[in-house]
DSSP file (Angstrom, degrees, kcal/mol; ACC not computed):
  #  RESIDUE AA STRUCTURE BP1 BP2  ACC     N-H-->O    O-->H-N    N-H-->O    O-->H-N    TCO  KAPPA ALPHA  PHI   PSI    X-CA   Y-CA   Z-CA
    1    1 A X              0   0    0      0, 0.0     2,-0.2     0, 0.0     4,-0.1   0.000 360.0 360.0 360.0 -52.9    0.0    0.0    0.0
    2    2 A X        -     0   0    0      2,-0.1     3,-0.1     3,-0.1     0, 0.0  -0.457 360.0 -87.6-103.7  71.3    3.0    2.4    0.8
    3    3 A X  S    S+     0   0    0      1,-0.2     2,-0.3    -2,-0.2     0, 0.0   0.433 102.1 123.6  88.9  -4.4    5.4    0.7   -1.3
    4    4 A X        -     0   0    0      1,-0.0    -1,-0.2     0, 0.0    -2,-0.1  -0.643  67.8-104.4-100.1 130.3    6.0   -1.5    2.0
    5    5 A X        -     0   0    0     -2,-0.3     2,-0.3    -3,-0.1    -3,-0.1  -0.532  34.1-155.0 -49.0 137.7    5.4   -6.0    1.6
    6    6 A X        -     0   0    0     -2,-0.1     2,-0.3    -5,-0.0     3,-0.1  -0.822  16.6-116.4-115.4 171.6    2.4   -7.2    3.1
    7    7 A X     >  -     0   0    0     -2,-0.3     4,-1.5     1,-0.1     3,-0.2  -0.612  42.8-102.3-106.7 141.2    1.7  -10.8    4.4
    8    8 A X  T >4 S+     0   0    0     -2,-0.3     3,-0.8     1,-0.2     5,-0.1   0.820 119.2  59.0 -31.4-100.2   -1.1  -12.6    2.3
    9    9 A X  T >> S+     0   0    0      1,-0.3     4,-1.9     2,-0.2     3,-1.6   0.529 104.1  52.8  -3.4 -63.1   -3.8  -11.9    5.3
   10   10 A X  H >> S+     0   0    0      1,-0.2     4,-1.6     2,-0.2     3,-0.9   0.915 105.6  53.3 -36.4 -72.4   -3.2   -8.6    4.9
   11   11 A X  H <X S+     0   0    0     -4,-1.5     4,-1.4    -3,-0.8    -1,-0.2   0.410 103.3  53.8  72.1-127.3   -3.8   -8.8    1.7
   12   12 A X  H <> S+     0   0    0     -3,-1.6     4,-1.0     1,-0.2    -2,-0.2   0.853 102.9  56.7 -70.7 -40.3   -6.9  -10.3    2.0
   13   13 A X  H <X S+     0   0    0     -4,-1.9     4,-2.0    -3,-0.9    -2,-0.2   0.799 103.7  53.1 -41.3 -51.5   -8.3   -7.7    4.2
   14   14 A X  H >< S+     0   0    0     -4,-1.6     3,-1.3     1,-0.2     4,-0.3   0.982 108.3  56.2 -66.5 -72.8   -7.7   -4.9    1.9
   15   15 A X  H >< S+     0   0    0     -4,-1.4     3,-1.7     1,-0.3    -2,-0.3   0.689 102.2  48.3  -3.8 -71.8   -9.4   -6.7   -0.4
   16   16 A X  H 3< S+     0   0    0     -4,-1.0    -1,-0.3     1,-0.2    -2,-0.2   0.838  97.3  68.9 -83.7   5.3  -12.3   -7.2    1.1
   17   17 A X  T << S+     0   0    0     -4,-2.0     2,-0.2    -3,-1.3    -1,-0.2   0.552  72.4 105.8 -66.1   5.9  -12.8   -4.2    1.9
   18   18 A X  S <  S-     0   0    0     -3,-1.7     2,-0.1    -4,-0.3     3,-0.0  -0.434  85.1-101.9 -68.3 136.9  -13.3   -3.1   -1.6
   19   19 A X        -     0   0    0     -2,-0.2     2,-0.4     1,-0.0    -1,-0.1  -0.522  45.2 -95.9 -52.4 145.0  -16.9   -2.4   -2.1
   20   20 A X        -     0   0    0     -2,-0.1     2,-0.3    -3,-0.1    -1,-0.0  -0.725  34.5-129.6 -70.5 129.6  -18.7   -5.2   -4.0
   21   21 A X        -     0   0    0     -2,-0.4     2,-0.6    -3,-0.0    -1,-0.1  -0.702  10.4-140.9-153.9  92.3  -19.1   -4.7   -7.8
   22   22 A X        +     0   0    0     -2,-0.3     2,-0.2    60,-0.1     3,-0.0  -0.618  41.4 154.3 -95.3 141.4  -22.7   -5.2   -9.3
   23   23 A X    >   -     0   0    0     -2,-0.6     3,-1.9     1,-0.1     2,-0.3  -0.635  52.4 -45.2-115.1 172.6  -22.2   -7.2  -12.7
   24   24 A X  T 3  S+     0   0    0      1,-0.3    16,-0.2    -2,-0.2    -1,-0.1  -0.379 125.0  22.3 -55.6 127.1  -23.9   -9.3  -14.9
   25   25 A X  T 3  S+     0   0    0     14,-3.9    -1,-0.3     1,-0.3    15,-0.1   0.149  80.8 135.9 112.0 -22.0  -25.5  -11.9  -12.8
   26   26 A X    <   -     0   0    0     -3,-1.9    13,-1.0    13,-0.3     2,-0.7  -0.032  59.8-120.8-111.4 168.5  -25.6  -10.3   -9.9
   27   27 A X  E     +A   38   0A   0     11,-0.2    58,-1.6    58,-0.2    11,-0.2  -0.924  49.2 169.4-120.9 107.9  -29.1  -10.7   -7.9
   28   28 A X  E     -AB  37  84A   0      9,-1.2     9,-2.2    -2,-0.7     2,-0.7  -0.862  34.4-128.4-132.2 167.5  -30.5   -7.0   -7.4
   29   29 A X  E     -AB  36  83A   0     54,-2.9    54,-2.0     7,-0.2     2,-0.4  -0.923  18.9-136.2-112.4 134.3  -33.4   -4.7   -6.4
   30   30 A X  E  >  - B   0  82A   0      5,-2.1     4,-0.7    -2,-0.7    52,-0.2  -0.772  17.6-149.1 -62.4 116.6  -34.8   -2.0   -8.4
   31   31 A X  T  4 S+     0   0    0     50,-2.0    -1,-0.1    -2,-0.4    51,-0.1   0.941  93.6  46.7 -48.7 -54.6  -35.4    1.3   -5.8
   32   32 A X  T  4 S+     0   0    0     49,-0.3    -1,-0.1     1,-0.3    50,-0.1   0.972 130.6  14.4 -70.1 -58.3  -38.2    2.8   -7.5
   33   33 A X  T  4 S-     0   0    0      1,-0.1    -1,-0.3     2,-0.1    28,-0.2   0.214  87.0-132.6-115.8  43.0  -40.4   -0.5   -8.1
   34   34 A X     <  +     0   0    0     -4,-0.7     2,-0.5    -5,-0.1    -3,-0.1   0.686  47.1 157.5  53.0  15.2  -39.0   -2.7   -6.1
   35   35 A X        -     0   0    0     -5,-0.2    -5,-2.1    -6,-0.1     2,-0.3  -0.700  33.3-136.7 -73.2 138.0  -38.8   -5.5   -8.6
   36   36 A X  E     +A   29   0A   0     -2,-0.5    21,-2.6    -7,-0.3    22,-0.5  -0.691  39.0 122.9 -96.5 133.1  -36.5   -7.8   -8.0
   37   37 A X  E     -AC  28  56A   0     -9,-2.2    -9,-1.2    -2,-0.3     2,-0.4  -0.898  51.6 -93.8-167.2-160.1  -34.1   -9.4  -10.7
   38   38 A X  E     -AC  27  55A   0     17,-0.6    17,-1.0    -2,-0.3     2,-0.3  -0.853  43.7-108.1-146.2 123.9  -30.9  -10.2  -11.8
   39   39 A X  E     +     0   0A   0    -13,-1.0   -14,-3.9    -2,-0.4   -13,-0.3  -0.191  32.4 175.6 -65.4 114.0  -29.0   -8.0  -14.1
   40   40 A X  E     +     0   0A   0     -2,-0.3     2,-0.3    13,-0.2    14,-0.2   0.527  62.2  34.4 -82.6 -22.7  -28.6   -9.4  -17.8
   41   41 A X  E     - C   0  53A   0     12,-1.4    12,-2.2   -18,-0.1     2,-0.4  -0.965  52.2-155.9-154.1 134.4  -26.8   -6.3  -19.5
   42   42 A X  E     + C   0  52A   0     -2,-0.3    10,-0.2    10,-0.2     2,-0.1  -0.953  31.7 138.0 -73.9  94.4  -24.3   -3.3  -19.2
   43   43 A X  E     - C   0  51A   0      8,-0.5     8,-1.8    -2,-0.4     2,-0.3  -0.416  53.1 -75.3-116.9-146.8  -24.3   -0.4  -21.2
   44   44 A X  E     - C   0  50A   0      1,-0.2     6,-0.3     6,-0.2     3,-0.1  -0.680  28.4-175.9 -75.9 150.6  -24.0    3.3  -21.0
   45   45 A X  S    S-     0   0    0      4,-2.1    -1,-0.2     1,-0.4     5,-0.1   0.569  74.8 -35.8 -52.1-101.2  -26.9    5.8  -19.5
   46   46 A X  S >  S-     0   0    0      4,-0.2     3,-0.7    -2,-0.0    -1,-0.4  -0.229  84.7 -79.7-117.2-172.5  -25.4    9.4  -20.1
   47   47 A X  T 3  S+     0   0    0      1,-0.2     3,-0.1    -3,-0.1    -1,-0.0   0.494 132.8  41.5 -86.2  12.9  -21.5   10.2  -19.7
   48   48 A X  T 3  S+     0   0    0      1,-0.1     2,-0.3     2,-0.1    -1,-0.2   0.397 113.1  64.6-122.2  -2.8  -21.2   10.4  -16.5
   49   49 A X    <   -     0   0    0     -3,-0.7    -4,-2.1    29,-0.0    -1,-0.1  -0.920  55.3-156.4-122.4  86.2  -23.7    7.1  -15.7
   50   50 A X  E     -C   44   0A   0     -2,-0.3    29,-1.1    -6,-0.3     2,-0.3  -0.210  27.6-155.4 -71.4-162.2  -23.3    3.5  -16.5
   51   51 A X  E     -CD  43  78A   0     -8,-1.8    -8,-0.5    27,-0.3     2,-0.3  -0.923   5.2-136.4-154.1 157.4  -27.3    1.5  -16.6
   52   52 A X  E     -CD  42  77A   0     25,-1.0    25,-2.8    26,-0.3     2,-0.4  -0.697   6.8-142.1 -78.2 154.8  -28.5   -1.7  -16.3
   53   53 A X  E     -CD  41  76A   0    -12,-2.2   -12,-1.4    -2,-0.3    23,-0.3  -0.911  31.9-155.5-128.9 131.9  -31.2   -4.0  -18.2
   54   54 A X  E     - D   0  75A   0     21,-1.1     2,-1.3    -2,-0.4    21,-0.8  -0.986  11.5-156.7 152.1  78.8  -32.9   -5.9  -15.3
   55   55 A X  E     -CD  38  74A   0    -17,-1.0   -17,-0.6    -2,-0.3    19,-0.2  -0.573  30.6-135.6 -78.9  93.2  -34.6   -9.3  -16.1
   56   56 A X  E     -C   37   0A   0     -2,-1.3   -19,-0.3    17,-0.9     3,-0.0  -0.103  13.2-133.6 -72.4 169.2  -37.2   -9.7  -13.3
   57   57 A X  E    S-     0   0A   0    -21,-2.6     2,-0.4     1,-0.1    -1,-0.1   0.857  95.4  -3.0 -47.6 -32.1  -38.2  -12.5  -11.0
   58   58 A X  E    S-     0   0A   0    -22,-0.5    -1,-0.1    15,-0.1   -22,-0.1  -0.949 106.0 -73.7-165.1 146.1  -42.0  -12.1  -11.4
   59   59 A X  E     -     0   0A   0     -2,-0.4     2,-0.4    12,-0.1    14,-0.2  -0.387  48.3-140.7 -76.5 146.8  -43.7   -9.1  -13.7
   60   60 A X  E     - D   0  72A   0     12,-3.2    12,-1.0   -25,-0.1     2,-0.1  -0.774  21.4-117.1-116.3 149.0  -43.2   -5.5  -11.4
   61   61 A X  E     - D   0  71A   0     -2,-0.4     2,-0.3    10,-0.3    11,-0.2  -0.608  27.3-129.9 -75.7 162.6  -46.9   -2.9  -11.8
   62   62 A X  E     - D   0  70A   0      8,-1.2     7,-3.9    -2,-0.1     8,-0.9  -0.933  22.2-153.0-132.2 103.7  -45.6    0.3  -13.5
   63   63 A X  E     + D   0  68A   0     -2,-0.3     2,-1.0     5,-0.3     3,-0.4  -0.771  21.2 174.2-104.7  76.8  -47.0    2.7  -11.1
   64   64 A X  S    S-     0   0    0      3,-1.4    -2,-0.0    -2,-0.4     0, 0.0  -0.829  72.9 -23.1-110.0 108.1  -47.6    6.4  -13.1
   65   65 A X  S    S-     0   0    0     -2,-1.0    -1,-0.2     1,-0.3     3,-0.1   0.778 129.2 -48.4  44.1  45.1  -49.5    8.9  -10.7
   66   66 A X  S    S+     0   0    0     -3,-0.4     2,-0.3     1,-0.2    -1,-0.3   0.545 114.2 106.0 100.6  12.6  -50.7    6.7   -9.0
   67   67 A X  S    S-     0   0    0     -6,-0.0    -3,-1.4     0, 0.0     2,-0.6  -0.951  70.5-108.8-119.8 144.0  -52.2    4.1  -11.4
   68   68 A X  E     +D   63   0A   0     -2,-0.3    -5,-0.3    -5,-0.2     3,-0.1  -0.580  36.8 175.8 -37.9  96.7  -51.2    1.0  -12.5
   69   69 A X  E     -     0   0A   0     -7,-3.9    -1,-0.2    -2,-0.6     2,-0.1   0.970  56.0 -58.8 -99.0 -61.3  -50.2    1.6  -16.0
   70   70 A X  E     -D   62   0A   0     -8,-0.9    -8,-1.2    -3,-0.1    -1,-0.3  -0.617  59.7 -64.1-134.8-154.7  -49.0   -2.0  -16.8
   71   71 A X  E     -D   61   0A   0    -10,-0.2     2,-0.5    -2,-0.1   -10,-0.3  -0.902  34.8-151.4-100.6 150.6  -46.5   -4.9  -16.0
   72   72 A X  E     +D   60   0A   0    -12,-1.0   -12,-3.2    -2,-0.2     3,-0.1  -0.966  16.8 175.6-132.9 111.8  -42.8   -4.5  -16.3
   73   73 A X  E    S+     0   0A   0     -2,-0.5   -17,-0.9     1,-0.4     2,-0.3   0.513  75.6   7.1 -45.3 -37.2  -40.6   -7.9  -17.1
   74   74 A X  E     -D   55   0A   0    -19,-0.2    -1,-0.4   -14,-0.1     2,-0.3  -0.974  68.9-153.5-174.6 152.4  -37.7   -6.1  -17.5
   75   75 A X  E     -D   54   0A   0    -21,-0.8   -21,-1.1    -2,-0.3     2,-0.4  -0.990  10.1-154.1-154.0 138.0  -36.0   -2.7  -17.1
   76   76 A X  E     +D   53   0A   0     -2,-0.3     2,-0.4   -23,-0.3   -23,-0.2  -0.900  39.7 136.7 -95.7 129.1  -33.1   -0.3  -18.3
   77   77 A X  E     -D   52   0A   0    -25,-2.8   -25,-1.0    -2,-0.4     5,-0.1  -0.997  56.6 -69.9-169.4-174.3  -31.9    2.3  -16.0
   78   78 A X  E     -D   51   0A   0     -2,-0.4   -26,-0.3   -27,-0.2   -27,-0.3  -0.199  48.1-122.9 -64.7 164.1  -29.4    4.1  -14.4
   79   79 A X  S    S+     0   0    0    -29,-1.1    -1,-0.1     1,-0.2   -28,-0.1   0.053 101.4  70.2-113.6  34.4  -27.3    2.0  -12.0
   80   80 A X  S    S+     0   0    0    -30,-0.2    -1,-0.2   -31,-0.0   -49,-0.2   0.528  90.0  67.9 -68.1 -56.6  -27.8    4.0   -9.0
   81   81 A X  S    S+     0   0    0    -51,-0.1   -50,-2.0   -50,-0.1   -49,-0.3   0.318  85.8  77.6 -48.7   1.6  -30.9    2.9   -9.2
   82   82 A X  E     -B   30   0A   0    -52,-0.2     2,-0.4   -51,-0.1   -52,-0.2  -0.719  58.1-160.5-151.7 134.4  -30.3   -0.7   -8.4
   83   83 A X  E     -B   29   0A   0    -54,-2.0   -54,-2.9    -2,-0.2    -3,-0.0  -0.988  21.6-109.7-116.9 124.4  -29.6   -2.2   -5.1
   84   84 A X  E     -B   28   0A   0     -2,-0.4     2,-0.4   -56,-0.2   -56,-0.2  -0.242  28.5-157.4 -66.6 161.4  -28.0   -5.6   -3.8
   85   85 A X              0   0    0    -58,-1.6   -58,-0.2     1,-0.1    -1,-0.0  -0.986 360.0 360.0-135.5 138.7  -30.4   -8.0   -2.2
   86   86 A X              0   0    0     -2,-0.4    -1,-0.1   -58,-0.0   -58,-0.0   0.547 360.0 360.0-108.4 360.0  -29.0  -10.4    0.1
């Protein structure tokens, strides 16, 4: 870390202390409707943003002002927007 050997253990410890990484595969929650899925794709959103595409478990309501507009399968979005689910 400063240019200094560390013992394997160490290491490992630095390591995990890395935040966890969500990728393709990875088993996540959408914030806004709370669908649940596991993320199938990585592209861009904007330039400052990566996104996800979001296959979910079970079809999520698409809730606009307050109505049920349809069901949602699957989702693109910024990848803020996405949470791990343990």
């Amino acid at each position: 870390l400063n240019g200094e050997p560390i013992s394997r253990s160490e290491a490992l410890k630095v390591e995990s202390e890395r935040p966890k990484r969500k990728t393709v595969g990875s088993l996540v929650r959408h914030t806004t409707t709370g669908g649940i899925g596991l993320i199938t794709h990585h592209t861009m959103w904007d330039a400052d943003w990566g996104a996800f595409r979001v296959q979910f478990n079970k079809p999520v309501d698409n809730v606009i002002n307050g109505r049920v507009v349809n069901q949602l399968s699957h989702i693109t979005d910024r990848a803020d927007k996405f949470e791990f689910t343990y």
